[in-house]
C-alpha positions in Angstrom: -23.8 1.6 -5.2 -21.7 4.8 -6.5 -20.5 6.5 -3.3 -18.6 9.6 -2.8 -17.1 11.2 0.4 -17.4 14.9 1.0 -14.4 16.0 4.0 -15.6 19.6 4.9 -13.1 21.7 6.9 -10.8 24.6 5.5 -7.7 22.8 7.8 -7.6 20.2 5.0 -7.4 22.5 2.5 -4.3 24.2 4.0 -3.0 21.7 4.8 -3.5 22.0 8.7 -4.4 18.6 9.1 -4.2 15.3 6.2 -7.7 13.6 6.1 -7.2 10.3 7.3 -11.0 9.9 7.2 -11.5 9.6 3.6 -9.1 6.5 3.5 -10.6 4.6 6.7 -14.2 5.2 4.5 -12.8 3.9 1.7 -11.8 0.8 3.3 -14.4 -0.1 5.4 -17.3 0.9 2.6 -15.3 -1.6 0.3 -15.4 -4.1 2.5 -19.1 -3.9 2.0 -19.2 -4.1 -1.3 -19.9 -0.1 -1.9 -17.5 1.3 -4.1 -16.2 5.4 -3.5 -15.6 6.8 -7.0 -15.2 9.9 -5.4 -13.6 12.2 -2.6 -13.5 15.8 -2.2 -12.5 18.5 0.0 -14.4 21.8 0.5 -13.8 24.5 3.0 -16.3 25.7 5.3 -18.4 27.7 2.9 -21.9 27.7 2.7 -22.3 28.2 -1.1 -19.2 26.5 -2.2 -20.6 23.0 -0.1 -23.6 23.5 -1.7 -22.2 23.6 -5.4 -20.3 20.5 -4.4 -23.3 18.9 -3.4 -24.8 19.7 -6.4 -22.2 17.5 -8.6 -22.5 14.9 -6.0 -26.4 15.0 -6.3 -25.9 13.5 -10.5 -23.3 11.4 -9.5 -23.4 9.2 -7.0 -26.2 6.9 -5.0 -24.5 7.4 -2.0 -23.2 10.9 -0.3 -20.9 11.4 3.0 -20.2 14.6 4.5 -17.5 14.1 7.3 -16.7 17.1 9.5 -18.6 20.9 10.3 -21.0 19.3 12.9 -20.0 21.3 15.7 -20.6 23.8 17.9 -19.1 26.9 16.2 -20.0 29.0 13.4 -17.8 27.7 10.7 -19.4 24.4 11.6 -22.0 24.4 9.4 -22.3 20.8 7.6 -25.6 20.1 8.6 -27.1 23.5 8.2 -26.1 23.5 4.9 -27.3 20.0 3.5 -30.7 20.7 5.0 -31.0 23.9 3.2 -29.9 21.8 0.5 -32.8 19.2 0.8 -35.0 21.7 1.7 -35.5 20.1 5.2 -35.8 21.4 8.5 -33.2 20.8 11.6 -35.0 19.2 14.8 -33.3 17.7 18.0 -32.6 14.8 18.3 -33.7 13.1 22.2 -30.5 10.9 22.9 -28.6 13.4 21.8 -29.9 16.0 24.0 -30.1 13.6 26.8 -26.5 12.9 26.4 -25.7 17.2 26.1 -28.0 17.6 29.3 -26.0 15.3 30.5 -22.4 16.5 29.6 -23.2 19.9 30.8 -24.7 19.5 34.1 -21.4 18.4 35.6 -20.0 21.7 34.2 -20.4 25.5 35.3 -23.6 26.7 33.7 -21.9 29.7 31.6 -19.8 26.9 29.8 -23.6 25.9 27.7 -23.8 28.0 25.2 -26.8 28.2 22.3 -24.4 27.3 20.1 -24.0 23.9 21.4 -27.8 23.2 20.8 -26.7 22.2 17.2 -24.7 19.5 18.1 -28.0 17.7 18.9 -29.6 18.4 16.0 -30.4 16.1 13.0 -32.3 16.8 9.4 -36.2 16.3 9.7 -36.5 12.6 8.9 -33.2 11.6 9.1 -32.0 8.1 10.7 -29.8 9.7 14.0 -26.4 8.3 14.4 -25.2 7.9 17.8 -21.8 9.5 18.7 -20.3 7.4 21.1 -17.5 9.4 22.2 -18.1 12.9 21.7 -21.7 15.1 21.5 -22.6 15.8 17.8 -24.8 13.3 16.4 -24.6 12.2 12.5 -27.2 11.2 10.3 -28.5 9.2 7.6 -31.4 10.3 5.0 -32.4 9.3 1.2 -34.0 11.5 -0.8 -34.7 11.6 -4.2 -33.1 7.9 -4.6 -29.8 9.7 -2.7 -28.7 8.7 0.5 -26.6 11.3 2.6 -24.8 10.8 5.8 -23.1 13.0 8.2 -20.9 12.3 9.8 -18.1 14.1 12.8 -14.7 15.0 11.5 -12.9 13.8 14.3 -11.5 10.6 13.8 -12.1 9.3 17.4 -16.0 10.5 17.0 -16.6 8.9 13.6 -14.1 6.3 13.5 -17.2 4.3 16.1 -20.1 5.7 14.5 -19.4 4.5 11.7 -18.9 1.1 12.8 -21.2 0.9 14.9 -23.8 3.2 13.4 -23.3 3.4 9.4 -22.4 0.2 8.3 -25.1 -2.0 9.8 -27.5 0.4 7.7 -25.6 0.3 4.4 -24.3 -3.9 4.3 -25.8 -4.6 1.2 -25.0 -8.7 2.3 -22.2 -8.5 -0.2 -18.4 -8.2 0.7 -15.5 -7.4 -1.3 -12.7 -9.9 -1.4 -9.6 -9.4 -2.6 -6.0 -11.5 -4.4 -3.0 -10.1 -4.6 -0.4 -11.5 -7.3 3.3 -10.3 -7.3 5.4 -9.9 -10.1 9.5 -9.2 -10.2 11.0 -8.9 -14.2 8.4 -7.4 -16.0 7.5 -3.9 -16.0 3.8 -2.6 -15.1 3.5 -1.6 -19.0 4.2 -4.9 -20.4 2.1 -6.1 -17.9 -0.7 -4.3 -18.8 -0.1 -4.6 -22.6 -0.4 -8.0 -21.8 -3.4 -8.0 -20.1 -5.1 -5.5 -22.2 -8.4 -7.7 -23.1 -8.7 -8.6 -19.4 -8.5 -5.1 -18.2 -10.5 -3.7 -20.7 -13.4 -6.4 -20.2 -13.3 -7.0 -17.0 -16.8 -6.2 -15.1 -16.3 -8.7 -12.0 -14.0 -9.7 -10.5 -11.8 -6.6 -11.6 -8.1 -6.7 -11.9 -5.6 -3.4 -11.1 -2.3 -2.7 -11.3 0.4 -1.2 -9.1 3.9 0.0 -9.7 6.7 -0.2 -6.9 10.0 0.2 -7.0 11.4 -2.7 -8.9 8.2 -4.3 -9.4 4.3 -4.5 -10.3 1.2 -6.1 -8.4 -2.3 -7.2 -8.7 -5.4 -6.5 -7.2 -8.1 -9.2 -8.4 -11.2 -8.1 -6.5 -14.6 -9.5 -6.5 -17.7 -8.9 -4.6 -19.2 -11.9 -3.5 -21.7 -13.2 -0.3 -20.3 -15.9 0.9 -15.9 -16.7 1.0 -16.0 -19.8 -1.5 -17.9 -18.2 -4.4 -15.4 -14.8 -4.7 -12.2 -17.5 -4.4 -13.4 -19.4 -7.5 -14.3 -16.3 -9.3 -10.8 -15.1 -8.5 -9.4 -18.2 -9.2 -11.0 -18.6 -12.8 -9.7 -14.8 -13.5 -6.0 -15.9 -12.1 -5.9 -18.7 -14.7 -6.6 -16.6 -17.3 -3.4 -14.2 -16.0 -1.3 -17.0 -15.8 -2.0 -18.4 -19.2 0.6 -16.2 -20.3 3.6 -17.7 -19.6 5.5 -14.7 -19.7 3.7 -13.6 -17.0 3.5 -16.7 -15.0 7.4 -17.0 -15.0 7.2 -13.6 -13.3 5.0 -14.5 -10.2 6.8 -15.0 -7.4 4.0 -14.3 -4.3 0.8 -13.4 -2.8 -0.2 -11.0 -0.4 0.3 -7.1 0.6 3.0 -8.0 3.1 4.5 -11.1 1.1 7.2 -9.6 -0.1 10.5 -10.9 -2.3 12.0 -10.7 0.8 10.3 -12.8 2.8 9.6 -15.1 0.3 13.4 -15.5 -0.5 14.3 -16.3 3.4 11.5 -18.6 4.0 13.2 -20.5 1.1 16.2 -20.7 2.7 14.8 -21.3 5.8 12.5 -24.2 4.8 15.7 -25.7 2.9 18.0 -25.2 5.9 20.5 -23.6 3.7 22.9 -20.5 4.3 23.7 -17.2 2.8 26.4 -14.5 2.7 26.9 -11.4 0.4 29.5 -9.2 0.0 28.5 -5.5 -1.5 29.8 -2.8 -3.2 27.8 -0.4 -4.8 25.0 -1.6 -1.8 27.1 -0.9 0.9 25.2 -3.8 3.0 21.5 -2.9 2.0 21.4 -6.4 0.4 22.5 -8.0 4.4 20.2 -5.0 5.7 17.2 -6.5 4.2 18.3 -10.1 5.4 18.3 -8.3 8.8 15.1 -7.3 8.8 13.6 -10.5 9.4 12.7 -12.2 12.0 14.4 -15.6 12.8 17.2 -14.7 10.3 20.5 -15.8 12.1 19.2 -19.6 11.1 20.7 -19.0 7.7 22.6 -15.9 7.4 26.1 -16.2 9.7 27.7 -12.4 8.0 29.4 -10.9 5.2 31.3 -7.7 3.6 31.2 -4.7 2.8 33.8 -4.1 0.5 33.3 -0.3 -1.2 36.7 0.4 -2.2 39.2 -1.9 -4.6 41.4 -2.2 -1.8 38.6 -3.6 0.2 37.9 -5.7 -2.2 41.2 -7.4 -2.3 41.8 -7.5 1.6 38.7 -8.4 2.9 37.8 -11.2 0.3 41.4 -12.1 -0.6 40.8 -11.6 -4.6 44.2 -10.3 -6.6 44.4 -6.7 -6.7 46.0 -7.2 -10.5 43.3 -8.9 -11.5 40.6 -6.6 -9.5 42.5 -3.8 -11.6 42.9 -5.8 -15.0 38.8 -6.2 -15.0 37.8 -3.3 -13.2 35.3 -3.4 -10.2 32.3 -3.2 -12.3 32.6 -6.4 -14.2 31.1 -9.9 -14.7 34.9 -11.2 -13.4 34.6 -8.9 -10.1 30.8 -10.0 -9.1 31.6 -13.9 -9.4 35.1 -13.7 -7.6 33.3 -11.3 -4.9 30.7 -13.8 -4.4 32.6 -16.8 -4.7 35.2 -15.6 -1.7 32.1 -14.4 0.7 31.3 -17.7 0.5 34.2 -19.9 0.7 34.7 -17.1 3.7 31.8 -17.8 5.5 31.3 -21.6 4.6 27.8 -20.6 3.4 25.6 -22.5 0.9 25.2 -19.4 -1.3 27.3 -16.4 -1.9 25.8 -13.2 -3.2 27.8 -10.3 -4.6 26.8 -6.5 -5.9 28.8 -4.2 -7.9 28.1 -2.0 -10.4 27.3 1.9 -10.7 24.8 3.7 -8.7 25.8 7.2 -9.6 26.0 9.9 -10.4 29.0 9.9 -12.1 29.9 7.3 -14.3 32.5 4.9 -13.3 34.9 2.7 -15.3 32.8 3.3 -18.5 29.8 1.8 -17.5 26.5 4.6 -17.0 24.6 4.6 -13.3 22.1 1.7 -13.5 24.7 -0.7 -14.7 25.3 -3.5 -12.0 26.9 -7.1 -12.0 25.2 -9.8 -9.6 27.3 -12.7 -8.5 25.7 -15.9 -7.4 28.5 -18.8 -5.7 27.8 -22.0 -5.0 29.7 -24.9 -4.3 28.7 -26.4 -8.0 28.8 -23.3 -9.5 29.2 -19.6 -10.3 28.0 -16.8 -12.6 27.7 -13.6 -13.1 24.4 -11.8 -14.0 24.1 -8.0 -15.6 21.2 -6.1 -14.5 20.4 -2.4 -16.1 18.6 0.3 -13.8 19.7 3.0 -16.0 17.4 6.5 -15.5 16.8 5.7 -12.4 17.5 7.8 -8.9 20.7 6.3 -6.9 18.7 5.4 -4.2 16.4 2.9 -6.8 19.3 1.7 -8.4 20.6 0.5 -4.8 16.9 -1.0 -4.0 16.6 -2.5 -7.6 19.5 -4.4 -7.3 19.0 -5.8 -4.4 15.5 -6.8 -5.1 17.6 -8.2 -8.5 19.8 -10.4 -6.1 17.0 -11.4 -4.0 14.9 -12.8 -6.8 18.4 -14.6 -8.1 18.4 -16.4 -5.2 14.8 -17.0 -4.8 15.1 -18.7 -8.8 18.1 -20.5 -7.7 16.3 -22.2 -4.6 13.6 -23.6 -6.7 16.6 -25.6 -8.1 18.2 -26.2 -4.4 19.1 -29.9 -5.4 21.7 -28.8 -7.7 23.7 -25.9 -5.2 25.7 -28.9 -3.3 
């Protein structure tokens, strides 16, 4: 079923208020297995609604009309799709019951005729109940098209549609959906990759998305019961991860499993520490760390060391040599790291330097950084390039660099001590 979603209301358009009920549609129609391939926004104009409903009329099985059902003149949703269907407007009982009802607790001059409409529905229409305000929606197929109306406040038809709409439209099927995470590859080698998958793919479907730093995807399938959509998105995972390129670049699942947390639970599950001491950072690195819950099992501190001086006072590293290699060096990054950790008595030291703009520094171009990874076995010094990017992503990018370092390393754990 091709749906679309019509949001009617000139306050969208100027931006008066952001249309939250497009997205909460979306979601909850997908969830059904009914995909939206479409969403507009239309002011309250008779003839331009009915020009967009006459696109939406060829294109899609499936038509919603959120907002304009009240009692006012520009409100004028329903008025308009039953001119458009060539139907009739007729009251609807509950919904006068429930009007009656609302207004005889108030001053008679507050009814106006105006509020009349609110409980009216199109000739043969299925009425949906409002179950916290007094304009009642509707659902009616015509022509092969079904058409629902629907309140535009998001209290009103955030429960009718619940409670109301989706009962009518669950086709039996739902949509289920896998979520793979990727850090060192970019979304265009990903896809280039991919390319036969993507362009085949019919169900279960696969999607990118870039973030900063690094590239998801959606594997979706629409399935009636659990175990049949999880081995149709398991068969299409294999096939992603026949790549090995690709496979060596999966690091989670989930929308909320993030490098992050998949890094600390590492180190948690291990029962090992961390420290870091930052430069070009300036602590976003032990920020992040900071962020999660449970954290002070494994991280105990570490430095902020911005300036040369810094560098050489708080972590004890010569300021000759600091000055004979520069701060932005493979020499820097491994001493930085090694002290934070000897420092802290930590499993793992982490260091970041490097250039996040915009002036160059020492040579090197923004988007040049130097990791440092310490251990008590070892140390090393890794060069990452953000280059192009926005000081801000540089900052994030390296971290999310250091973070995947560590997470690498971990696999490995037996050979840190």
């Amino acid at each position: 079923m091709k749906a679309e979603i019509i949001a009617v209301g000139t306050e969208i358009l100027t931006g008066q208020i952001v249309n939250t009920n497009a997205q909460f549609l979306s979601e909850k129609l997908a969830g059904i297995g009914v995909d939206v391939y479409f969403q507009t926004a239309v002011g309250d104009n008779e003839q331009r609604l009915l020009s967009v409903l006459e696109i939406a009329q060829k294109r899609s099985d499936l038509v919603i009309l959120t907002g304009g059902l009240g009692p006012t003149e520009d409100d004028l949703t329903k008025q308009t799709l039953a001119r458009f269907l060539g139907r009739d407007l007729v009251f609807e009982a509950s919904a006068v019951e429930k009007l009656d009802a609302f207004f005889a607790e108030r001053p008679p001059s507050a009814r106006t005729p105006n509020n009349e409409r609110q409980a009216q529905i199109i000739a043969g229409s299925t009425p949906l109940q409002n179950h916290t305000g007094l304009a009642v929606g509707g659902l009616i197929q015509v022509e092969g098209v079904t058409y629902v109306v629907l309140p535009g406040p998001p209290s009103e038809l955030k429960p009718m549609v619940v409670k109301e709409l989706l009962p009518l439209l669950d086709q039996g099927e739902q949509l289920y959906s896998r979520v793979l995470r990727f850090f060192g590859i970019g979304e265009s080698r990903l896809v280039t990759i991919l390319a036969d998958l993507i362009d085949q793919q019919t169900d279960p479907t696969l999607a990118p998305y870039a973030k900063v730093g690094e590239v998801t995807l959606r594997l979706s399938t629409k399935s009636k019961t659990h175990a049949l959509a999880q081995e149709k998105l398991n068969q299409l995972e294999q096939k992603i991860l026949a790549n090995e390129e690709v496979a060596a670049c999966l690091y989670g699942y989930g929308e909320e499993n993030s490098l992050l947390q998949v890094t600390v639970e590492l180190l948690k599950e291990r029962k090992l520490t961390i420290t870091a001491a930052e430069s070009l950072t300036a602590g976003l690195f032990q920020a992040n760390l900071a962020d999660q819950a449970g954290i002070s099992q494994i991280f105990k501190g570490g430095f902020v060391t911005y300036s040369l001086e810094e560098k050489s006072k708080m972590l004890g590293i010569p300021k000759e040599d600091l000055e004979k290699h520069g701060v932005v060096s493979a020499f820097t990054a491994e001493k930085m790291a090694e002290q934070a950790r000897k420092l802290t008595d930590s499993t793992l030291g982490v260091s970041l330097t490097g250039v996040a703009g915009p002036d160059s520094l020492e040579g090197h171009p923004p988007g040049t950084v130097f990791i440092g990874l310490s251990s008590s076995k070892a140390r090393q010094a890794y060069l990452v390039s953000a280059r192009g990017r926005s000081r801000q992503d540089i900052r994030q990018i390296a971290v999310l660099h250091a973070l995947n370092l560590v997470r690498k390393t971990l696999l490995n754990a037996d050979d840190l001590v």
